[in-house]
C-alpha positions in Angstrom: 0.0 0.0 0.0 2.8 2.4 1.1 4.1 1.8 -2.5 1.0 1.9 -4.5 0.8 5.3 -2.4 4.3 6.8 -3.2 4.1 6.0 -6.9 0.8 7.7 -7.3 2.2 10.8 -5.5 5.3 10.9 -7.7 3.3 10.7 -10.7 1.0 13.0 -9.8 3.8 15.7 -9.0 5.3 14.3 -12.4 2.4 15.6 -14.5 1.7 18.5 -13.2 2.8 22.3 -13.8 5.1 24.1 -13.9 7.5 22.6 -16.3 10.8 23.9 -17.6 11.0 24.3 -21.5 12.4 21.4 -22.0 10.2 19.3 -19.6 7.0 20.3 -22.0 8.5 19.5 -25.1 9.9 16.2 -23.8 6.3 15.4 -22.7 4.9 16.6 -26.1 7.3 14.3 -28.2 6.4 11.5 -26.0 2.8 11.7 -26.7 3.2 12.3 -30.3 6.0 9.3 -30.7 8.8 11.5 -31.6 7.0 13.2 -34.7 8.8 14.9 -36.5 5.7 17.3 -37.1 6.0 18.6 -33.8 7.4 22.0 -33.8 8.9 24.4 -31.3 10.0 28.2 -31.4 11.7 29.5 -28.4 11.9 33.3 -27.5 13.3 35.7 -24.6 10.6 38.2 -23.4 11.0 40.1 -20.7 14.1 37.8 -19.4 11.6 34.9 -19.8 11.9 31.9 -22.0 8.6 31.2 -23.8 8.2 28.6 -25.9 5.7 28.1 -28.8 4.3 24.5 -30.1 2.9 23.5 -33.0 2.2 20.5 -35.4 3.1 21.9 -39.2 0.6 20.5 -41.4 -2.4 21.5 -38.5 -1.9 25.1 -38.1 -2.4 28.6 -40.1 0.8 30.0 -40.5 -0.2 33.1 -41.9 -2.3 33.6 -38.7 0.7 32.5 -36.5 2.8 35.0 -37.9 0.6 37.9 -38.4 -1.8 37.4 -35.2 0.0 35.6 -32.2 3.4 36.1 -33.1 3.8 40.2 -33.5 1.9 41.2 -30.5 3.4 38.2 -28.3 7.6 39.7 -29.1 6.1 43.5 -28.3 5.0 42.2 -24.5 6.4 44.8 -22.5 5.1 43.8 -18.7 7.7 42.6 -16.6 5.7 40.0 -14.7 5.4 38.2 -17.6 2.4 35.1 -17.6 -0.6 33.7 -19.2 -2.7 35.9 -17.7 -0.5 38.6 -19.1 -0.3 37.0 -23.0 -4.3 36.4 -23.0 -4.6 40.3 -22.2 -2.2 41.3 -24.7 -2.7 39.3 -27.8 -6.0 40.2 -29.5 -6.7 36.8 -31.0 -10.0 34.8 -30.2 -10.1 31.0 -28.9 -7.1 31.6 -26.1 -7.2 28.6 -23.5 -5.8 28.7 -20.3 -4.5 25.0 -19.8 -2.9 22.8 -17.2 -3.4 19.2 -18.5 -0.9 17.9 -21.0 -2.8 15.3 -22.7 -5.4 18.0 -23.5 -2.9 20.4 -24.7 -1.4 17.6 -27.3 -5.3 17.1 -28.2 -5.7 20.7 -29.0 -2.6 20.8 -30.7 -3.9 17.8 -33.4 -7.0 19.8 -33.9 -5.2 23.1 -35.1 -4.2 24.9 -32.1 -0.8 26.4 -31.3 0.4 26.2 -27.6 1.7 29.4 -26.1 4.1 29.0 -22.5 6.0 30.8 -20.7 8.6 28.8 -18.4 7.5 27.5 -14.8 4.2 29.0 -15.6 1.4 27.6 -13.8 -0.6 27.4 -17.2 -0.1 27.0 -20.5 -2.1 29.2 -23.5 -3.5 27.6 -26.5 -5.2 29.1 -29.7 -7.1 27.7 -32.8 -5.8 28.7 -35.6 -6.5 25.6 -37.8 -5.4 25.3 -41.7 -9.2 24.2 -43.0 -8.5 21.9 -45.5 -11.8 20.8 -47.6 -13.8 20.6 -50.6 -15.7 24.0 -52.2 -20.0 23.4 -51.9 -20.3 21.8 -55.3 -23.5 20.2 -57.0 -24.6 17.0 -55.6 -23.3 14.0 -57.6 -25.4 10.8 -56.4 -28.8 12.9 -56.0 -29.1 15.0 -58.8 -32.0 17.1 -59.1 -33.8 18.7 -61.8 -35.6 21.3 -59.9 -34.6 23.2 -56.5 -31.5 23.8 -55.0 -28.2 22.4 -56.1 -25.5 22.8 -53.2 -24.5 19.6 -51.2 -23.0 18.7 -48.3 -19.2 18.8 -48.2 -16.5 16.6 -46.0 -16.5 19.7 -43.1 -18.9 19.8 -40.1 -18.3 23.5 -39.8 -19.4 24.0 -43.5 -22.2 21.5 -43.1 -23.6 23.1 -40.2 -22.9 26.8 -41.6 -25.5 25.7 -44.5 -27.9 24.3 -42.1 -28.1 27.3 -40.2 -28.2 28.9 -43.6 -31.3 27.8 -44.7 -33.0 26.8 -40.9 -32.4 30.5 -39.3 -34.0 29.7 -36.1 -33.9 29.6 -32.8 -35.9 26.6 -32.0 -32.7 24.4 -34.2 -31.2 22.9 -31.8 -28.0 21.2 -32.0 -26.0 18.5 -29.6 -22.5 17.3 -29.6 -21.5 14.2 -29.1 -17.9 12.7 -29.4 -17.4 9.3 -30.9 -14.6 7.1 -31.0 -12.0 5.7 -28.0 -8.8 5.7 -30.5 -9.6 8.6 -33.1 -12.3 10.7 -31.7 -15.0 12.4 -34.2 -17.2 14.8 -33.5 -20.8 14.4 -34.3 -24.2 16.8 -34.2 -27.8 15.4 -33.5 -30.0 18.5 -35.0 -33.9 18.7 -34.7 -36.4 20.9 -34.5 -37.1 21.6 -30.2 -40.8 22.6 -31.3 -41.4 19.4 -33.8 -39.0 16.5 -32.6 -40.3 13.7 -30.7 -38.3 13.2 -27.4 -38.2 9.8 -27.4 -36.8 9.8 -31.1 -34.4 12.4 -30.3 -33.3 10.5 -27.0 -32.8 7.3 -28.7 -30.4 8.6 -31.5 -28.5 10.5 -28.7 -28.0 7.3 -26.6 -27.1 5.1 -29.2 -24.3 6.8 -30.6 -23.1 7.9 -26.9 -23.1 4.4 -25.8 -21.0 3.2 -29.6 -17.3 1.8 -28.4 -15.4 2.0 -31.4 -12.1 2.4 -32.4 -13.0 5.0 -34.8 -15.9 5.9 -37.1 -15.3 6.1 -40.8 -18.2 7.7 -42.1 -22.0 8.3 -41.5 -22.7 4.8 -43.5 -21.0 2.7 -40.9 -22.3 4.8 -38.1 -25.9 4.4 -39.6 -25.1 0.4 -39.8 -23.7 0.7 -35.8 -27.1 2.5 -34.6 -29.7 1.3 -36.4 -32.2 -1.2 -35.1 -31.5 -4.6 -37.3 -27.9 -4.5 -38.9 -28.4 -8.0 -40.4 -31.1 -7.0 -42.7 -29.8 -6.0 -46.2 -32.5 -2.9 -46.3 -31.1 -0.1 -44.9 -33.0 1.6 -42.2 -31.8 5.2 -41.8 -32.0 7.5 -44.7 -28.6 9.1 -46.1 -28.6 12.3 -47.9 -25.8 14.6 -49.6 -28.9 17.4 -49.8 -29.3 20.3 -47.2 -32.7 20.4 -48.5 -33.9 17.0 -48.0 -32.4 17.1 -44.4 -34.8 20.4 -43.6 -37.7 19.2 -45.2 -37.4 16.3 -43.0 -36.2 18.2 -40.0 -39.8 20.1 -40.5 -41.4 16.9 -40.5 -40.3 16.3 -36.7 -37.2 13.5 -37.9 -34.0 14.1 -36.1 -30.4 14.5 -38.3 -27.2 13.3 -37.4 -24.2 15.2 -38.9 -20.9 13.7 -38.5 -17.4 15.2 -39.1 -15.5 14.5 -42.1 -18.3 12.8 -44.2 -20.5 14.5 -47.0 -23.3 12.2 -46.0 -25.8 13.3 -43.5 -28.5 10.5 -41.3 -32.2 11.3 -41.4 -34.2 9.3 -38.3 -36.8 7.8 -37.9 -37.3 6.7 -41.9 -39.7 3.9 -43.4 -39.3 2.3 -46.6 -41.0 4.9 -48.6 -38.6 7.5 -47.8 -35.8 5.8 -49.6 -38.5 6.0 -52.5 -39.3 9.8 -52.6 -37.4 13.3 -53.3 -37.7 16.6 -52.7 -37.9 17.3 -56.2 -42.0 15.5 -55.6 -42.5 18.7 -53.3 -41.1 20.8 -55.9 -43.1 20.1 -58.4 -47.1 20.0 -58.6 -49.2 17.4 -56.5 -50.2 15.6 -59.5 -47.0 15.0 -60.8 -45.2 14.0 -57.7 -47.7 11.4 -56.9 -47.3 10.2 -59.8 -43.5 9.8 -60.3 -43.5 7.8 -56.4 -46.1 5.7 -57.7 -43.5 5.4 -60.9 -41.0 4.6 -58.5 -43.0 2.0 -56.1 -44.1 0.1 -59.1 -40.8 -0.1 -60.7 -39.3 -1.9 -57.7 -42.2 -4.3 -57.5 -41.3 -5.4 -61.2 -37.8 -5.2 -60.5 -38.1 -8.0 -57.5 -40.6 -10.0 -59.9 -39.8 -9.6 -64.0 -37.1 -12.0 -64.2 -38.4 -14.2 -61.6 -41.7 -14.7 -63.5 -39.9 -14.9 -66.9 -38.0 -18.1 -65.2 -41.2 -19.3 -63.2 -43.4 -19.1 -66.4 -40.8 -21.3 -69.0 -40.1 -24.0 -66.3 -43.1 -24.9 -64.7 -45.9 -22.7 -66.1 -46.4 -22.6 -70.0 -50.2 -22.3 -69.2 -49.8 -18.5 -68.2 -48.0 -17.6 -71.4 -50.6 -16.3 -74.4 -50.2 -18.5 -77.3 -49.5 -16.0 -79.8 -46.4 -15.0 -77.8 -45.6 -18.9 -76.8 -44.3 -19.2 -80.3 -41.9 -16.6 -80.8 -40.4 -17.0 -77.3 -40.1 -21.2 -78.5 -38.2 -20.0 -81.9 -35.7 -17.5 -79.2 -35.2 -20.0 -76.8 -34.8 -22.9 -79.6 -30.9 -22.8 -79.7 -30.2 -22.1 -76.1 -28.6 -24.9 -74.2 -29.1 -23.5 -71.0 -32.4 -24.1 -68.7 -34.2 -20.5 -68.0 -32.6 -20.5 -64.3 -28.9 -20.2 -65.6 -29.4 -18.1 -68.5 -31.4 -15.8 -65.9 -28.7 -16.2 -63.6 -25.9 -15.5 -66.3 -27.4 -12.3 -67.4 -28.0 -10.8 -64.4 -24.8 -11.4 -63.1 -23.4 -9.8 -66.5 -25.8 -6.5 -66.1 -23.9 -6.2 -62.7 -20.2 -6.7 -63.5 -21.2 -3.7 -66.4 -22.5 -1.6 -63.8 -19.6 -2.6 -61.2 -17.0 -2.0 -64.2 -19.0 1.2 -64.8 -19.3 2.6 -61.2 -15.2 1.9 -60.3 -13.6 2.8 -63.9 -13.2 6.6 -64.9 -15.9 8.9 -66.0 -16.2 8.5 -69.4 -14.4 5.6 -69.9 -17.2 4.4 -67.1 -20.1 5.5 -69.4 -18.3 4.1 -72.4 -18.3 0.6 -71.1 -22.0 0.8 -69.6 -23.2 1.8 -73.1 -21.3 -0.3 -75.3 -20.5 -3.2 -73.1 -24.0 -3.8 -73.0 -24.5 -3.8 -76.6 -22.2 -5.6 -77.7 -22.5 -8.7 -75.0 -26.3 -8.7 -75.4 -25.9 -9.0 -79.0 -22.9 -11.5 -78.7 -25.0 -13.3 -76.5 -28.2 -13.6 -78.7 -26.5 -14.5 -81.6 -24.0 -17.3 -79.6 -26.9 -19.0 -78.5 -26.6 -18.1 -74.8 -29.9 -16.3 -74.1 -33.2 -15.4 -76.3 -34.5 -11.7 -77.5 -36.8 -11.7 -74.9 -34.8 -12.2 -71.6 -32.5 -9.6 -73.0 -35.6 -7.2 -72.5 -36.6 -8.5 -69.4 -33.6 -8.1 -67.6 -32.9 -5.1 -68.7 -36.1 -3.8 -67.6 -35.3 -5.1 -64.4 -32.4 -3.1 -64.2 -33.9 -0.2 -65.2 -36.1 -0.3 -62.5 -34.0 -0.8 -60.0 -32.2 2.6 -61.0 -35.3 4.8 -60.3 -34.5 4.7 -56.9 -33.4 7.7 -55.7 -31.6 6.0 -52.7 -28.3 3.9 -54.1 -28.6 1.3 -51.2 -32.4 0.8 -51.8 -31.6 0.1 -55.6 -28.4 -2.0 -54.5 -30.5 -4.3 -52.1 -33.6 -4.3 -54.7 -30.8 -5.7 -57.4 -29.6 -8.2 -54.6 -33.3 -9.6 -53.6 -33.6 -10.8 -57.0 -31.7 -13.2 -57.0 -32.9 -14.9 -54.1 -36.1 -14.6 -56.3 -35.0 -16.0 -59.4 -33.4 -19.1 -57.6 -36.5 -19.9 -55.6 -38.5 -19.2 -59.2 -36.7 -21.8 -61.1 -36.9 -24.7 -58.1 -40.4 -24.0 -57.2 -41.9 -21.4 -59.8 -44.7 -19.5 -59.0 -44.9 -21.0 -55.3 -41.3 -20.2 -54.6 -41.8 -16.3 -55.6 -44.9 -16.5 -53.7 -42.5 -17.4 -50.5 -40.0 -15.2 -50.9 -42.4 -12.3 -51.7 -44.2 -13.7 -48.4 -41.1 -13.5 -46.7 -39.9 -10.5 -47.8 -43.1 -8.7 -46.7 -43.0 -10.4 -43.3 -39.4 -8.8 -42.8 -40.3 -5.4 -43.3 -43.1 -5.6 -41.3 -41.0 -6.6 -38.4 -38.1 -4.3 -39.3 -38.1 -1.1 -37.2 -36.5 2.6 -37.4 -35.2 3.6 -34.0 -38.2 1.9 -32.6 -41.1 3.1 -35.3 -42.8 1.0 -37.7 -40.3 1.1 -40.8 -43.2 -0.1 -43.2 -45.8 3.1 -41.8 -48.5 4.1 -43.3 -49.0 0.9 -44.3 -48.7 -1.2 -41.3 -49.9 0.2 -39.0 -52.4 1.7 -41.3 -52.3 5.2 -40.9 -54.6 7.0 -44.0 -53.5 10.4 -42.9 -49.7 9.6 -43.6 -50.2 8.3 -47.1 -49.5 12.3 -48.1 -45.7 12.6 -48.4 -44.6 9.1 -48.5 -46.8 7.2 -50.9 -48.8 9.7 -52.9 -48.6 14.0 -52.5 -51.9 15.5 -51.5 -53.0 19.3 -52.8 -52.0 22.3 -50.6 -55.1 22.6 -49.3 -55.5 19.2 -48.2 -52.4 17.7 -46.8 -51.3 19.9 -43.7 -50.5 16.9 -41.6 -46.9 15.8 -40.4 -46.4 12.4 -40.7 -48.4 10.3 -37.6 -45.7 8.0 -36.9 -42.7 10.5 -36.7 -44.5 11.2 -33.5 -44.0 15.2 -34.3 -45.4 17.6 -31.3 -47.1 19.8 -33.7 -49.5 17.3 -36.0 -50.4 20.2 -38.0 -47.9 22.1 -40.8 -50.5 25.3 -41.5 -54.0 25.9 -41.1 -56.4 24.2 -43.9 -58.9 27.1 -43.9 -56.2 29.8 -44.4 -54.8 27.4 -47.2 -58.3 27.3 -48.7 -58.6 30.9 -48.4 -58.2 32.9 -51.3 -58.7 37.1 -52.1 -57.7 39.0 -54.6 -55.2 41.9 -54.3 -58.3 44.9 -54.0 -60.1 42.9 -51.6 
């Protein structure tokens, strides 16, 4: 005990201030492994040695020489001290310090340390060298109407827009640090008035309780919070749109903005947001039902085209008009394969064109979509592989699956098939009944932070079919979505919506 005791005092005494000059910057090296990043400028001021610290790469240098450096050398108090250098330097973000380990923190995020030897303190100020991407378009949800801008790598810049376009008090915004090994920040942003506590409460304790090493992006953070990682349907909504996240954020979901990704996590979400954009609300009711209901339908036949093609050749001739029954005999008449493995072998060819597309260049990317597919679809008819009419089919298929607006709703839609088209070809029409079956039995189970993730559908809320499934008139749908839970149910008045005067009334 009398050991444990004496090694704790000396320890203690150890790591605490004052230092001498070189005590500090021994300390400092330690923590940062010897880097050779680690700078330090010594000066004499007043008969004092002060020392200044700095990582290279991490700091302003025009700031450090025009800001801290000029007024710091013209210091003309004798009693030199940190209280005396915070006075005298007119630069914002100074720190009085006395912990090491948070000094070398604040030197990693930008911050140059300031101390003056056997001071009882040490001075720090932010003067980071921001390094990031310019607000550009949006690249993987483009938009033909509204606003362009997306999100960029930089929380600052991220939450500089949000504020841009959300001017209001009742915006609220919590910090929350994630990681044990590389910490990154991250902002949970609602609505006070709108947001649901429970909803907001369960994002916050979820990433609060994470014990990572380090979070890469806002996909893998999505994948740690959300409620069922094992399902291949994603259940929180990612966005690269300022818009989208304030037209949900006026809905009563919650956002979750994390440094050093361009993505940003929208909370609770159902299946049908992955379906929708906010180029619907942009344009007239009419049309934006109609281009969800476009959308919904598409996926449907993306899950069930191929599927049924397979189903109806192997087991089912009966469901196939005669007229039609003849042609698709004189296409399929020199292939050697059964329907299940030329299926098979043209899907899996429609998605090494689009993984050769998505990871090659640009335009050499776009040159090997188009004309890849040409020329294999053409090689393949004429070989004998496949017939006319699958070539449609799965292309169709494919084309579907790219209506949706969300790329990991189209990658899992793409992936179901599959499944689909295996369980066709065994057991035709009964085996896509079972994975259908199944498939709806999942999502009806699957949850978003603890709300229904198939709503309105299940439970059956009528109310919330405006803005997910179909868009109402102006005068009609004032509601907030039912199952967000939202404080204030109602967006605007209906009779002032109704209400209409001309200009000399």
């Amino acid at each position: 005990m009398r050991r444990s005791r004496r090694k704790s005092s000396n320890s203690s005494s150890s790591s605490s201030f004052p230092y001498t000059i070189e005590e500090i910057h021994q300390k400092l090296k330690d923590i940062f492994h010897q880097s050779p990043d680690l700078n330090m400028v010594e000066y004499t001021i007043q008969q004092k040695k002060v020392a200044i610290f700095y990582i290279t790469y991490q700091i302003n240098k025009v700031q450090l020489n025009k800001s801290l450096l000029p007024p710091l050398l013209k210091i003309q108090q004798q009693n030199l001290d940190h209280k005396v250098i915070l006075n005298e330097i007119p630069l914002g973000g100074g720190e009085a310090q006395d912990n090491i380990d948070k000094i070398a923190s604040n030197l990693i995020h930008g911050s140059a340390c300031v101390y003056v030897e056997q001071d009882e303190k040490a001075l720090t100020y932010l003067i980071p060298e921001l390094e990031q991407r310019s607000i550009s378009r949006a690249e993987n949800e483009s938009l033909v109407f509204g606003p362009q801008i997306s999100f960029t790598e930089s929380l600052v810049s991220n939450l500089n827009i949000i504020r841009w376009r959300m001017d209001t008090p009742d915006l609220e915004v919590k910090k929350i640090i994630v990681g044990e090994r590389i910490p990154t920040e991250v902002r949970v942003i609602y609505l006070k008035s709108l947001a649901d506590d429970e909803n907001v409460n369960t994002v916050q304790q979820r990433i609060e309780e994470l014990k990572v090493d380090d979070v890469l992006d806002s996909s893998v953070l999505a994948q740690l919070i959300e409620d069922n990682s094992r399902s291949i349907f994603p259940q929180i909504l990612q966005t690269e749109l300022p818009d989208r996240l304030c037209y949900a954020l006026k809905k009563g979901k919650v956002g979750v903005v994390l440094d050093k990704s361009p993505n940003v996590l929208i909370a609770p979400s159902t299946v049908f947001s992955f379906l929708e954009t906010t180029e619907d609300v942009y344009m007239r009711w009419n049309m934006g039902s109609f281009a969800r209901i476009l959308r919904l339908t598409a996926m449907v036949l993306s899950i069930l085209l191929t599927p049924a093609y397979v189903a109806a050749l192997t087991f089912h001739y009966e469901v196939i008009p005669s007229s039609m029954l003849v042609s698709l005999g004189q296409s399929r008449a020199t292939v050697p394969f059964p329907p299940i493995l030329e299926a098979l072998l043209l899907e899996i060819l429609i998605e090494l064109l689009r993984e050769a597309g998505a990871r090659l260049p640009t335009k050499v990317g776009q040159t090997m979509g188009i004309v890849g597919g040409i020329v294999l679809g053409q090689a393949a008819v004429k070989a004998g592989f496949t017939s006319n009419i699958l070539i449609i089919i799965v292309a169709l298929s494919a084309l579907s699956s790219f209506t949706a607006p969300s790329y990991l709703m189209g990658t899992a839609i793409r992936i179901i098939r599959f499944p689909t088209i295996i369980f066709a070809g065994l057991w035709g029409l009964v085996g896509m009944l079972f994975v259908f079956g199944f498939l709806i039995i999942h999502l009806l189970r699957l949850t978003s932070i603890g709300r229904p993730y198939l709503s309105p559908i299940y439970p059956l809320t009528i109310k919330d079919f405006n803005d997910s499934i179909i868009r109402l008139p102006a005068t009609i749908g004032n509601t907030r979505p039912l199952s967000n839970h939202p404080k204030d149910k109602k967006a605007y008045s209906e009779k002032k919506a109704k209400k209409k005067k001309d200009i000399d009334e």
